[in-house]
N, C-alpha and C positions, 0 to 999 in steps of 0.2 A: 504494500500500500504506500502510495506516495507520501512524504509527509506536509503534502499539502492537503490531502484528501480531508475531508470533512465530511462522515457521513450526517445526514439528514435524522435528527429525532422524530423518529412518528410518534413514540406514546414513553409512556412512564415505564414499560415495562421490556424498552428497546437494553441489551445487554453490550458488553462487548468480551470477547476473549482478552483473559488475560495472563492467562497459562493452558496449556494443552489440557480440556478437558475442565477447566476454571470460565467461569463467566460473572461480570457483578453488572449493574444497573450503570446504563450511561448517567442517570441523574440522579439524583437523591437530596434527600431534603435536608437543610443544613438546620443545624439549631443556635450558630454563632450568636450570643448576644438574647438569648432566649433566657428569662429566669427561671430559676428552679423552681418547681410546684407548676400551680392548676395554668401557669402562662406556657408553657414547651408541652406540659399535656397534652392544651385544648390546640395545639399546634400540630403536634406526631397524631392526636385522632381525626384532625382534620386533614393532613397529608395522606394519614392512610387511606382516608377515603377516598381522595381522590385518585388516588393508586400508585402511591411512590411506596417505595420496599424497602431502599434503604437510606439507612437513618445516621448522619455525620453528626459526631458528638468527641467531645476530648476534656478531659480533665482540665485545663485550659477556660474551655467554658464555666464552668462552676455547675453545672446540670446534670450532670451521668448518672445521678441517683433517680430524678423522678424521667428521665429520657428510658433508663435502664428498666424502673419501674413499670411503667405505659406500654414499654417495649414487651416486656413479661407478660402483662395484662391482655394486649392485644392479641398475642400470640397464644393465649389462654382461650380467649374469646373465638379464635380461630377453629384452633379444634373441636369446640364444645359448640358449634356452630353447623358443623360440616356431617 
């Protein structure tokens, strides 16, 4: 691929290779600058709805507990859903 190639985002759920057999989400939802609690919450449960997968977060932030939290919750809600 060139490295001028730019492929085209069609959806949230567009991947790209990153190792043979490895794939992650071209986008993902950032939570830089998100507070910790009910604010990055109501953020990752409105991301996920829209249909982003993955979820940027760093110690850095000051958020990885309730990102982390939400993230566990969702993912709970997932399979008790299905």
């Amino acid at each position: 691929m060139s490295p001028h190639h730019r492929p085209q985002l069609i959806s949230l759920a567009d991947t790209v290779d990153i190792a043979p057999g490895v794939a992650i989400n071209r986008l993902g939802l950032g939570t830089y600058r998100s507070d910790e609690g009910p604010d990055v919450e109501g953020e990752i449960r409105y991301g996920l709805s829209l249909g982003y997968r993955t979820i940027d977060t760093a110690a850095l932030y000051g958020n990885e507990g309730s990102v982390g939290a939400w993230c566990a919750r969702a993912a709970l809600l997932a399979r008790t859903s299905s």
